[in-house]
C-alpha positions as CSV (number, residue, x, y, z in Angstrom):
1,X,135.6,73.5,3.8
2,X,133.7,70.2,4.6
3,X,136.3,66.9,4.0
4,X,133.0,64.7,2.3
5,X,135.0,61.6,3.0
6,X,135.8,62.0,6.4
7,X,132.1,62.5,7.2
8,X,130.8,60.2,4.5
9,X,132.6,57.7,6.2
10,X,131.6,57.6,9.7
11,X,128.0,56.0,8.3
12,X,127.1,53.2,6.2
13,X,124.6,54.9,4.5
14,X,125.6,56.9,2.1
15,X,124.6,60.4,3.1
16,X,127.0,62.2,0.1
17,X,124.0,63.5,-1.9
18,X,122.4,64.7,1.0
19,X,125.5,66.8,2.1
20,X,126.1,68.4,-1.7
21,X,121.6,69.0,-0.7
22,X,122.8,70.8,2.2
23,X,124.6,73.3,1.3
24,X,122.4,73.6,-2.3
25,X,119.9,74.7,0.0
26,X,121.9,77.0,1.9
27,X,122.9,78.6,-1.5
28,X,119.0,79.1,-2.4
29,X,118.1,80.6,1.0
30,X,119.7,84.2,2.9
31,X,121.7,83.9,6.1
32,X,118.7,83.3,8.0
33,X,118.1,79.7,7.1
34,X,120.1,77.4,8.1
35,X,120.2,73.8,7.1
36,X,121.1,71.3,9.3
37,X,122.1,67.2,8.2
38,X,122.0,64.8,11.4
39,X,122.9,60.9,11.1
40,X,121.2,58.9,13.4
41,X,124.1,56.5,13.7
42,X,125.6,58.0,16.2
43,X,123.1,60.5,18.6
44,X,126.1,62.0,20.4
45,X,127.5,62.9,17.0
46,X,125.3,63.4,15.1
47,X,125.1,66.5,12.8
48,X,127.6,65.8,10.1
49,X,126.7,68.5,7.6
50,X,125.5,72.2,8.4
51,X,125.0,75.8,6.7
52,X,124.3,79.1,8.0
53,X,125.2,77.2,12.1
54,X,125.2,80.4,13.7
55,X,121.8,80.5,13.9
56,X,121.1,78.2,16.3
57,X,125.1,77.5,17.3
58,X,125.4,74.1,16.6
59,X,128.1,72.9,14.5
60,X,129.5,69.4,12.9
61,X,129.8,66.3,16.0
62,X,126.9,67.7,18.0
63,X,124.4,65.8,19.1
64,X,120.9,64.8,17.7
65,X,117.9,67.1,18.5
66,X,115.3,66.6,21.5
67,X,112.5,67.1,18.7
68,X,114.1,64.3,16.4
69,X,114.0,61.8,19.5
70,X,110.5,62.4,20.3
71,X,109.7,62.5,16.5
72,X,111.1,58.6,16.0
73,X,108.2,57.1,17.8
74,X,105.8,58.1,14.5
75,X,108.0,56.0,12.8
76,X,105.8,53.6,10.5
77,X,103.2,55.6,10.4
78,X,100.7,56.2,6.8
79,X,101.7,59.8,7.4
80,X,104.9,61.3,5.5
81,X,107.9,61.0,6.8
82,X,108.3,65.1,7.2
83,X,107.3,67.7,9.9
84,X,106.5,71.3,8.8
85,X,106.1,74.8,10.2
86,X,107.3,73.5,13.9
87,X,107.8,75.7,16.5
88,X,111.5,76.0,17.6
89,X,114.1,78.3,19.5
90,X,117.6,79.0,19.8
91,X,119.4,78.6,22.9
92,X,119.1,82.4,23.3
93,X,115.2,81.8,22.9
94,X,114.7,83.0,19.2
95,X,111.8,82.1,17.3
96,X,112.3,79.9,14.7
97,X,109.9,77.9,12.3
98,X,111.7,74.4,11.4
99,X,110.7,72.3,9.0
100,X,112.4,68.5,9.0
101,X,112.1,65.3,6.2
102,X,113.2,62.3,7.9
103,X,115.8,60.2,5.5
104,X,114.5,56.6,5.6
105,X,116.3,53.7,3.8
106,X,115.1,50.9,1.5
107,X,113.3,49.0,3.6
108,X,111.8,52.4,5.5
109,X,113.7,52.9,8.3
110,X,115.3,56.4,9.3
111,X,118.6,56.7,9.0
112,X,118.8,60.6,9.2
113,X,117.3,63.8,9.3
114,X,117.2,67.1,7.4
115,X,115.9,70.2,9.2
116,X,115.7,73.9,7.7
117,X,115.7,76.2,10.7
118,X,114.5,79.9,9.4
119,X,115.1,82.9,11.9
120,X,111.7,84.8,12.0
121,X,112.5,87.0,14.8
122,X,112.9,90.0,12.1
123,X,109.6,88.6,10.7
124,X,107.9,89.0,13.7
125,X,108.4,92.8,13.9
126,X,106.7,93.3,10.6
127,X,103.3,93.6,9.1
128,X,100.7,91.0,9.3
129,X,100.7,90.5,5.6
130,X,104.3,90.2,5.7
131,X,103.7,87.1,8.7
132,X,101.0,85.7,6.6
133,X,103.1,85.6,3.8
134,X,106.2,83.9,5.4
135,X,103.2,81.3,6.9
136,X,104.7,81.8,10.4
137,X,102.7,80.1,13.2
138,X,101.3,82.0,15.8
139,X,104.2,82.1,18.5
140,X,102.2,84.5,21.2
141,X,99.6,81.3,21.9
142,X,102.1,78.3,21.2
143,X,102.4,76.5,24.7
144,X,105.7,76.2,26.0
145,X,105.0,72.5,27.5
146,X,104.3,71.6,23.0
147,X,106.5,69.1,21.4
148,X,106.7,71.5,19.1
149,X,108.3,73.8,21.3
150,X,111.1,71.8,22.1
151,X,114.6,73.7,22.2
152,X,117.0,72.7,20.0
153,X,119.8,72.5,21.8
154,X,117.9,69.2,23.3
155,X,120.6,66.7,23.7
156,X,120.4,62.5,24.5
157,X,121.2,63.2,28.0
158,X,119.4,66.4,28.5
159,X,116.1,63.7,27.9
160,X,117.5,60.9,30.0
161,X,117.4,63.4,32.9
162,X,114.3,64.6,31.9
163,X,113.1,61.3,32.4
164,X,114.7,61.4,35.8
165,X,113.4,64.1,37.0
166,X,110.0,62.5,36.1
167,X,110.3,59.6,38.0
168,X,112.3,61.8,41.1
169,X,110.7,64.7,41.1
170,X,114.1,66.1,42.2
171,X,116.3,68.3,39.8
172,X,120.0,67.5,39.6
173,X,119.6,64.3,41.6
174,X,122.6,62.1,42.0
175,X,122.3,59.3,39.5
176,X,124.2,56.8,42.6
177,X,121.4,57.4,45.0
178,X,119.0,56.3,42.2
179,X,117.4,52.9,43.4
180,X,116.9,49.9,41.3
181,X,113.4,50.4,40.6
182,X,113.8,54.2,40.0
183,X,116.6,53.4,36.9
184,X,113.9,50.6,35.4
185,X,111.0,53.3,35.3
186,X,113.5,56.1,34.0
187,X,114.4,53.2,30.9
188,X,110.7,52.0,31.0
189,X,110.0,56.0,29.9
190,X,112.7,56.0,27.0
191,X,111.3,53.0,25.9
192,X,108.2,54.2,25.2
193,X,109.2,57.4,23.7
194,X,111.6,54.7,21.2
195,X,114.3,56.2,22.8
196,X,116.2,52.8,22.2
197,X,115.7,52.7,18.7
198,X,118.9,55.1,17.8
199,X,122.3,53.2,17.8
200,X,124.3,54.5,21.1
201,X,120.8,55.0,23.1
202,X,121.9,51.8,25.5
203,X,125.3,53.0,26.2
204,X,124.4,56.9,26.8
205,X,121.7,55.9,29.3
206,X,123.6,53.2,31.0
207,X,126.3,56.1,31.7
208,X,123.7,58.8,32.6
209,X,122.4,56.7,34.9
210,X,126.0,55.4,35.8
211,X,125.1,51.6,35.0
212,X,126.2,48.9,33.3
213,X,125.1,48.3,29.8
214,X,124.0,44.9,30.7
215,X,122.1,46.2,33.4
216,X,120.2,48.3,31.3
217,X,119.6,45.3,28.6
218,X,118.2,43.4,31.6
219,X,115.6,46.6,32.1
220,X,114.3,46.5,28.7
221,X,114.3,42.8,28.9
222,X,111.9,42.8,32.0
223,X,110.2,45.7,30.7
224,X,109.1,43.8,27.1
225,X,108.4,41.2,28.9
226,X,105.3,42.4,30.8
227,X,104.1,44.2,27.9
């Protein structure tokens, strides 16, 4: 049983409707939906309400998705704040369609995000009316190298080393041999993707890329400067 309070209070916003949403949801759908309720407060922490978890494995205190990252630069956008019939899999590669509503507050920024993950591999093995019905997207010519095929078990750090990797071209480089000039391209990249907008972006990088906070201030500092 979910303490409300406990997880009420680790935000200013006042997620407690959207938690008693959660597992309304959950109640409405079988056990192969599962509804997931991240803050964006905290990205290392930042589901703090979930039903039917064993679908994808996550659970309360993990951390915010790959796809809701990449998502945040749409921010301000005319479009609506929501994202349906996305391409997703489990971390035992799954199908899954997701469907997320961003949470914005009053003056329209996002403060969280609500994602229904349904498990369509059963789906997949029926009749084509049956996929039509369920308006499944066409998984056999969905790129892998999509967005919308992001995994979610996508972490903060998983796309800081992405971004390493980028800049390296070497995989499971050490962060200390990492010049100067390779760290302010690898934060040049998150800033772009508005990697910096979530609280706790600064201090996960500065430690992925075993800096100093104030060292990466000074990056985005130089950075905005020559925009």
């Amino acid at each position: 049983m979910i303490n409300f309070k406990e997880v009420i209070d680790i935000s200013e916003f006042d997620f407690s409707s959207y938690i008693h949403l959660v597992h309304f949801l959950g109640g409405c759908f079988d056990t192969q939906t599962e509804i997931i309720l991240y803050s964006l407060d905290n990205i290392n922490h930042s589901i703090i309400a979930i039903h039917n978890g064993h679908i994808s494995g996550k659970n309360i205190g993990d951390p915010l998705s790959g796809f809701a990252i990449a998502k945040l630069k749409d921010k301000g956008n005319d479009s609506p704040p929501f994202y349906l019939d996305q391409v997703g899999l489990t971390k035992e590669h799954m199908p899954l369609r997701s469907n997320s509503f961003f949470i914005l507050d009053k003056v329209g920024n996002p403060r969280g995000l609500l994602t229904v993950n349904t498990d369509v591999s059963k789906y997949q093995k029926a009749a084509e009316l049956l996929k039509d019905l369920a308006k499944l997207p066409d998984y056999q010519t969905a790129t892998s190298d999509s967005i919308d095929m992001e995994q979610l078990q996508s972490t903060p750090k998983e796309i800081i080393l992405k971004f390493i990797y980028t800049v390296t071209q070497t995989s499971n480089v050490d962060a200390k041999r990492l010049t100067a000039k390779e760290k302010q391209e690898v934060v040049s990249l998150l800033n772009k993707e508005n990697f910096f907008l979530m609280k706790g972006a600064v201090s996960q990088t500065a430690a992925v890329l075993e800096s100093s906070e104030a060292t990466i201030y000074r990056y985005l500092s130089k950075i905005n400067k020559t925009k």
